[in-house]
Structure formats: C-alpha cells, structure tokens
C-alpha positions as CSV (number, residue, x, y, z in Angstrom):
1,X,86.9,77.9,83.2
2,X,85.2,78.7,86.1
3,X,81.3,80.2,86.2
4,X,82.1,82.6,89.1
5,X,84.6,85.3,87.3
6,X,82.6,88.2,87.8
7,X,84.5,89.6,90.9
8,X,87.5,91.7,90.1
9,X,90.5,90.7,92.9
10,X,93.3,92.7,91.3
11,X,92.6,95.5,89.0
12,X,95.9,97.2,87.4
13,X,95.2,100.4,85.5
14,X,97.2,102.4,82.9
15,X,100.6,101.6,85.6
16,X,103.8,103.5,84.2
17,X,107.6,103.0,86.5
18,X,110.3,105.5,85.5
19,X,113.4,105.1,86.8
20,X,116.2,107.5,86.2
21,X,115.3,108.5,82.8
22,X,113.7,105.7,81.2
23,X,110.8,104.5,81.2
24,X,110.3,100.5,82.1
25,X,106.5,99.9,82.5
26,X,104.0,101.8,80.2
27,X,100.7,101.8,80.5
28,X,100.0,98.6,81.7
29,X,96.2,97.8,82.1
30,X,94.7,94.2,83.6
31,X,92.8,93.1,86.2
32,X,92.5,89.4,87.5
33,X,89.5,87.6,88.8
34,X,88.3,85.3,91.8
35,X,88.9,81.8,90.7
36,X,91.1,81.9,88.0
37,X,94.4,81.6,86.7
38,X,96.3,84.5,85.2
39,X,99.5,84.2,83.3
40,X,101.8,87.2,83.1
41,X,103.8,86.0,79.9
42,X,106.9,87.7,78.9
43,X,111.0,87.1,78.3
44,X,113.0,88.1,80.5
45,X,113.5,91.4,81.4
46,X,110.0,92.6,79.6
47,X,109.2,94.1,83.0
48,X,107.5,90.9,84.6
49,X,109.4,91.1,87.6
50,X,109.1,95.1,88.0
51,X,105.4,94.9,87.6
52,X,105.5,92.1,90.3
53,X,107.3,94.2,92.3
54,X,104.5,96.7,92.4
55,X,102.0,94.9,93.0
56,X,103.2,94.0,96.1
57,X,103.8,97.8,97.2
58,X,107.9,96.6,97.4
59,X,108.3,100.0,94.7
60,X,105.9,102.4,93.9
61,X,104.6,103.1,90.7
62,X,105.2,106.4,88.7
63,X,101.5,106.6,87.7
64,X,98.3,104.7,87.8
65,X,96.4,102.6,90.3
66,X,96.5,99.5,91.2
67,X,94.0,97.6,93.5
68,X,93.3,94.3,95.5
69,X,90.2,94.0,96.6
70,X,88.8,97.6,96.0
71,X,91.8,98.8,98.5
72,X,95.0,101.4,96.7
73,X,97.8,99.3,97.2
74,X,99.6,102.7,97.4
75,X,97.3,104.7,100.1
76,X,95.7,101.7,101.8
77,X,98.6,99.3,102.1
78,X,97.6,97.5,105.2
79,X,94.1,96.7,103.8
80,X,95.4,95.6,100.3
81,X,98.4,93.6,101.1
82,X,96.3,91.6,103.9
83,X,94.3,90.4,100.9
84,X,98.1,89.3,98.8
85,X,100.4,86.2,99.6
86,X,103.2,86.0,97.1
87,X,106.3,84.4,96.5
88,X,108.2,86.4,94.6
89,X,111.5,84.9,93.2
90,X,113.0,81.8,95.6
91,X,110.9,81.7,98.7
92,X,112.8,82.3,101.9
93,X,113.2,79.2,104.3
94,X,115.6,78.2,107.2
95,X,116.9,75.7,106.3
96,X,118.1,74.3,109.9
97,X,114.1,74.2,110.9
98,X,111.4,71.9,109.8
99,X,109.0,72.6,107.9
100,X,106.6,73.1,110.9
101,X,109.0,75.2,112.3
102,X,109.0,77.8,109.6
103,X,105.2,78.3,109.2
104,X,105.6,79.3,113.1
105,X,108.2,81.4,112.6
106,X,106.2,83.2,109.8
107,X,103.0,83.0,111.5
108,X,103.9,85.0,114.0
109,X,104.4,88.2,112.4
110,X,100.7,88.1,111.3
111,X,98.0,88.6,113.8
112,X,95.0,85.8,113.9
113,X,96.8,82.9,112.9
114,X,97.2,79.6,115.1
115,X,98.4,76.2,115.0
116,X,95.0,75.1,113.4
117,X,95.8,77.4,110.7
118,X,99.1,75.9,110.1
119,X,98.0,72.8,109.9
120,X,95.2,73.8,107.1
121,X,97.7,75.2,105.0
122,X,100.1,71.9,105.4
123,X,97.2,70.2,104.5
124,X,96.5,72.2,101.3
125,X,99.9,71.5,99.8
126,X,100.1,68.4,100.7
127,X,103.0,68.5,103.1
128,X,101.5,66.7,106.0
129,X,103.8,63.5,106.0
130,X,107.3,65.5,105.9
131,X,106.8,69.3,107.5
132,X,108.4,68.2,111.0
133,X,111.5,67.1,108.4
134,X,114.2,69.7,108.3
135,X,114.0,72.0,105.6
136,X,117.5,70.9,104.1
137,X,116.0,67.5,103.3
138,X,113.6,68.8,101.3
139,X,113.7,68.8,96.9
140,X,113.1,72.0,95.1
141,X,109.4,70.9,94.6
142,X,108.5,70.7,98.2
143,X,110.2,74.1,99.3
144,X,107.8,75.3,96.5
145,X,104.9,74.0,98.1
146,X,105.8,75.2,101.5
147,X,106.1,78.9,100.1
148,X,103.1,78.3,98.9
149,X,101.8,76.9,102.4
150,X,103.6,80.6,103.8
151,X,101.8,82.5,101.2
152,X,98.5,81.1,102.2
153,X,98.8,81.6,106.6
154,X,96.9,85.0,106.5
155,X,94.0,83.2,103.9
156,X,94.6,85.6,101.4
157,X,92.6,86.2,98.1
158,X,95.5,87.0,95.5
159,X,98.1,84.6,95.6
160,X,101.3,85.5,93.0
161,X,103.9,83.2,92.1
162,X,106.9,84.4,89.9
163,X,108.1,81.6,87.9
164,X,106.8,79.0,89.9
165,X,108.1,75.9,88.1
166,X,111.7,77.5,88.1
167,X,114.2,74.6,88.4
168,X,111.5,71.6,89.0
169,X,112.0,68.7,87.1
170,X,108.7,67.3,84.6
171,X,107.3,65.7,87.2
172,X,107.5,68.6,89.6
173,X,106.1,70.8,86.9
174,X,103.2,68.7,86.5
175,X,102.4,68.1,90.6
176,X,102.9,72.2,90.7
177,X,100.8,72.8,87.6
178,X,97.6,70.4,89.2
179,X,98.1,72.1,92.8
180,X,98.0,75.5,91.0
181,X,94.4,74.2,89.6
182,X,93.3,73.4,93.0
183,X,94.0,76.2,94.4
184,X,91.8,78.3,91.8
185,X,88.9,76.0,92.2
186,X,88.3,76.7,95.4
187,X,88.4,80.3,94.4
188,X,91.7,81.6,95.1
189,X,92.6,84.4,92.1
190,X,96.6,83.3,91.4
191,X,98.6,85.3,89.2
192,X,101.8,83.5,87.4
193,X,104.6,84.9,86.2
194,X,106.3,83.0,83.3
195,X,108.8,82.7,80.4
196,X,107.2,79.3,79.6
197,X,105.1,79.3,77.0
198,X,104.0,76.0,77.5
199,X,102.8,76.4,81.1
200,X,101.2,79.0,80.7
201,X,99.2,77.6,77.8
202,X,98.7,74.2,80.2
203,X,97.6,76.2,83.3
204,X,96.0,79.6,82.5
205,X,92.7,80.8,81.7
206,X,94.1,84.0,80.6
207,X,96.9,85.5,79.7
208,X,98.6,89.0,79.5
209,X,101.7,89.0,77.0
210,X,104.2,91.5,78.3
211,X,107.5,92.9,76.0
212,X,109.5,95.6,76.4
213,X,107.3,96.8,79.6
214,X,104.4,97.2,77.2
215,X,100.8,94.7,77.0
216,X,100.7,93.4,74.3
217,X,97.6,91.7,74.7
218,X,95.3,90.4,77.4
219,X,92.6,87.5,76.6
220,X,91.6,83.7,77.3
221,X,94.4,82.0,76.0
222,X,92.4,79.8,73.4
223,X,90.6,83.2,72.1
224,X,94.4,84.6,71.5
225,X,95.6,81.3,69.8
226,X,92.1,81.0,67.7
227,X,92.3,84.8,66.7
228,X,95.7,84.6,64.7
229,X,97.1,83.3,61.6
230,X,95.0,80.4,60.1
231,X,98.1,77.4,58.8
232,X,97.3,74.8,56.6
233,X,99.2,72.2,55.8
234,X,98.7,70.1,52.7
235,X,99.8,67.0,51.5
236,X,99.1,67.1,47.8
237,X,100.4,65.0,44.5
238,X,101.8,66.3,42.3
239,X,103.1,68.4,44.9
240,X,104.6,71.2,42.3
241,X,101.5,71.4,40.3
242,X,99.1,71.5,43.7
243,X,101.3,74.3,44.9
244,X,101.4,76.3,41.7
245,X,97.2,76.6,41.8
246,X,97.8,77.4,45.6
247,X,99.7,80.6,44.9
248,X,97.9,81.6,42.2
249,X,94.6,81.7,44.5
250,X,93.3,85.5,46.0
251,X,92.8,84.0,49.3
252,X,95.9,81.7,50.1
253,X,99.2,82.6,51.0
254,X,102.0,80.3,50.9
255,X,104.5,79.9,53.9
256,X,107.9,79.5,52.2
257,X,109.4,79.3,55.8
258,X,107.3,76.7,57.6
259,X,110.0,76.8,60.5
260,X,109.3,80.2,61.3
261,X,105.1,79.6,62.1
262,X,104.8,76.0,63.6
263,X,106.6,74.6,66.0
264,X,109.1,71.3,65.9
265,X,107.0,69.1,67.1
266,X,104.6,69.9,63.7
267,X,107.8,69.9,61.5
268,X,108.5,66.8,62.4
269,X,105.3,65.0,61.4
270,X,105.3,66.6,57.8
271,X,107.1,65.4,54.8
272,X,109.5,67.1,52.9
273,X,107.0,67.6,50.1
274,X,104.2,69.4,52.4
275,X,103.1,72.9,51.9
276,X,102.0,75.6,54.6
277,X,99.5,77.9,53.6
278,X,97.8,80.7,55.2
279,X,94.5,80.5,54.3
280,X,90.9,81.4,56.6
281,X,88.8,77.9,57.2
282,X,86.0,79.6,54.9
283,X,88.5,79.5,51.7
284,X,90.2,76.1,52.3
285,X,87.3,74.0,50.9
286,X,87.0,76.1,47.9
287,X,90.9,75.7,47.7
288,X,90.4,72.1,47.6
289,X,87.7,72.0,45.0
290,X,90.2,73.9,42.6
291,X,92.9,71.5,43.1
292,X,90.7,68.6,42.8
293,X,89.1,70.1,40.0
294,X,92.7,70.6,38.4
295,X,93.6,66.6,38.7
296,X,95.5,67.4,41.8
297,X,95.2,64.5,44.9
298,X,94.6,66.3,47.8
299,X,95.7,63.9,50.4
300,X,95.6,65.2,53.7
301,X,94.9,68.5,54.7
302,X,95.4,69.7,58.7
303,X,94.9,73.0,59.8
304,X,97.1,74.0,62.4
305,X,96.6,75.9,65.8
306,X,99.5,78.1,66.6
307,X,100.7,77.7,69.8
308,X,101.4,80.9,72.6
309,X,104.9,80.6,71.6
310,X,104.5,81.6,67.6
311,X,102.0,84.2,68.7
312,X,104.3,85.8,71.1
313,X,107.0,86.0,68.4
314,X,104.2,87.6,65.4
315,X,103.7,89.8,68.2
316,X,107.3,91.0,69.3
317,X,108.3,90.3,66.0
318,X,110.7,87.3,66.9
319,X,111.9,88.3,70.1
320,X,113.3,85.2,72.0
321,X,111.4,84.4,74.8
322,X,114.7,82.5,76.2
C-alpha cells in the first residue's frame, strides 16, 4: 500500500436516496484516498450503481454530503466534477472513428486540453500502436482502455470505473487489473465498482461491502479477511476419536458444513476424513497437545484465511453475490 494516503480525494458522508417511498441508499459513510485503490463490493442491485450515480452529480442525493476534493458535489458542481473522470457502465465510443478521433471529439467539450494531452493519455493506456485504427476493430479490452484514456483528458484526481472487467476475458482481466495498479501509483485515487470478489481482493487496498443500500463495512481488505472466523482444518487418525476430544473442548467449534465457510478450491485439497474447526490461533496448540496427549496423530493442521467472498456471505447472511 502506498505511504502517501493521508489526503482525502472523495469523502462520502452519512448519503441517504429516496425515491418514491422507499428508501435505496442509507447512510452510507466513506471516503477514498490519493493513491489508492478502492473497491465498492456488492451484488447486484445493493445500490452500487445508485451511489455511482451520485457521485457523479447525474442524481442528487436525499441527504448528506459528498465531496471531491474539498468541493459539494451538489453546490459546487463545476469545481468537483473537474476533479472526477468516470466511466460508468459501457463507455460511449463511435465506432466509425479511430481511436484518435474520439479523444478529439471528447476533448473538445473540455477547455485546456490539446493534442499533447491526447497523446499523454494514449500513452498511459497503452494505445499508441492502434488509436488511428477504427473503433470497430477494437476487442472489448481496448475500448476499456480508451474510456479510461477519455476519463483521464481533463487530468483528473478521482477516476471511477463501474465494473471495469465486465465481459474481458482472463487475460484482459489481468492487463486491466496491472493498468488499474499503475494508475494509483502515480497517485490517481480510483474507485471500483464490483460483484467480483476475487478482483477486488487482487486489486484493492480497501474495500467498502455494500447490501441492501447499507455499508456493511469499510477497511483494508486483509484487515477484514484477518478479523473473521479463524478455520482450521485437521488431518487427524483416528479421525473419530480426534474429532470426539475436538468437540468436547471450550474453545473449538466444529464446522459440520465445511462447504458453507471455505471455498472449492480448499474443498478440493482436503480428504473426506478432514475436520473444520473454528478455533482462535491462541487455542489451536493447546488443542493439539490434548489430542496428542490422547494417542491421537495429528497429521497436518492448516489454518485457513477466508476469502472476501465467505465474509460477504457471514455478513449478508448468504446473500448471492451472483
């Protein structure tokens, strides 16, 4: 992560939308920093795209305050939204004109910005050898990048991207995820949108989790994985016996479900004997101690990070993120 987080670019606080009679956003508090990579992590319809939507001044709240770079999005719209370059569902493009010939067109509805400018941004995402190419020639991953290359004309400091791997293929993912991680090291504050657990645990230095148009928590992404459940999975023999003194300890927990805490991936590596405890890193040697002390052979032992994905669904207590 990088040293220089100090300065607040975007500052949401306590934003609630109404529309009609119901309520879709409440209370929604974060703020995102220069230099770093903030995931926005919800299913959809958890009010992702509404809070977007806001931030951007295209609806207005129904209370609170939200900020980019000191100025009210709300009162000082000019001022804030000079400071914002988004792309907010599919990015726009004519597809009859190159490349080149869109960053033009767009440039020319913001004052200040010349052909040098275009060409910087080109540059940045990498576009040089193909932007005088029409824009119908172009895969899903390079009209990406030259949204991005639109978002970025008026040098902004905020730069939000609403599910920006949306339809790319692995490897499009990956060249998106690394250009992302540029991006932010040269100080750019970028705010992601995602359903993707797995991207957002790849690419972000924090994360908010949104459901239901509530927060459900905002942190550094490792802090929110380290903070919940503690799994252990042991390989014991006998594995009847070893999982008799396991439940009859104070401080362990067995998991008769392991499919509903860990992931395939883990499920897959374990035999059909293994047991899933929860059980706090301070407890598990003592645990082993009494089993060893009982005759049992403790043969392996792993604890087990959860990943975003089970922490989402402890949170929203299983709410598919699909």
């Amino acid at each position: 992560m990088n040293d220089h987080f100090s300065e607040i670019v975007l500052s949401v606080k306590n934003v609630t939308k109404k529309i009609g009679r119901k309520w879709i956003i409440h209370d929604v508090t974060f703020d995102v920093r220069k230099g770093e990579i903030f995931g926005f992590l919800g299913p959809n319809g958890a009010g992702k795209t509404t809070t977007i939507r806001m931030l951007v001044d295209l609806i207005k709240p129904t209370s609170g305050t939200i900020k980019v770079c000191g100025y009210d999005v709300n009162r000082q719209q000019e001022q804030a939204l000079r400071h914002i370059g988004s792309i907010v569902e599919n990015p726009e493009m004519y597809s009859f004109l190159t490349g080149w010939e869109n960053l033009e067109h767009f440039a020319r509805m913001q004052p200040g910005i010349d052909r040098q400018r275009i060409a910087e941004v080109v540059d940045i995402v990498r576009l040089e050898r193909r932007i005088h190419d029409k824009v119908s020639t172009y895969s899903l991953g390079m009209r990406q990048r030259l949204g991005i290359a639109q978002a970025l004309l008026g040098r902004p400091k905020l730069l939000i991207l609403d599910e920006p791997t949306n339809g790319l293929d692995p490897k499009g993912i990956k060249e998106m995820r690394h250009f992302i991680q540029q991006l932010a090291e040269e100080g750019l504050a970028v705010f992601v949108s995602s359903h993707l657990l797995s991207e957002i645990q790849l690419l972000c230095d924090r994360v908010a989790i949104i459901s239901g148009g509530r927060v459900l928590a905002v942190g550094e992404v490792d802090a929110l994985i380290s903070g919940s459940n503690d799994y252990v999975v042991w390989e014991l023999k006998p594995a009847a016996q070893g999982k008799r003194i396991l439940s009859g300890l104070e401080y362990c927990d067995i998991v008769e479900e392991p499919e509903s805490v860990l992931d395939d991936n883990l499920l897959a590596g374990m035999s059909a004997e293994a047991i899933v405890t929860c059980i706090s890193p301070e407890h598990t040697f003592r645990a082993v101690e009494r089993l060893v002390a009982s005759g049992v052979e403790v043969r392996e032992v792993h604890r087990m990070n959860p990943t975003l994905e089970q922490l989402f669904l402890q949170m929203t207590e299983g709410e598919s993120l699909e």
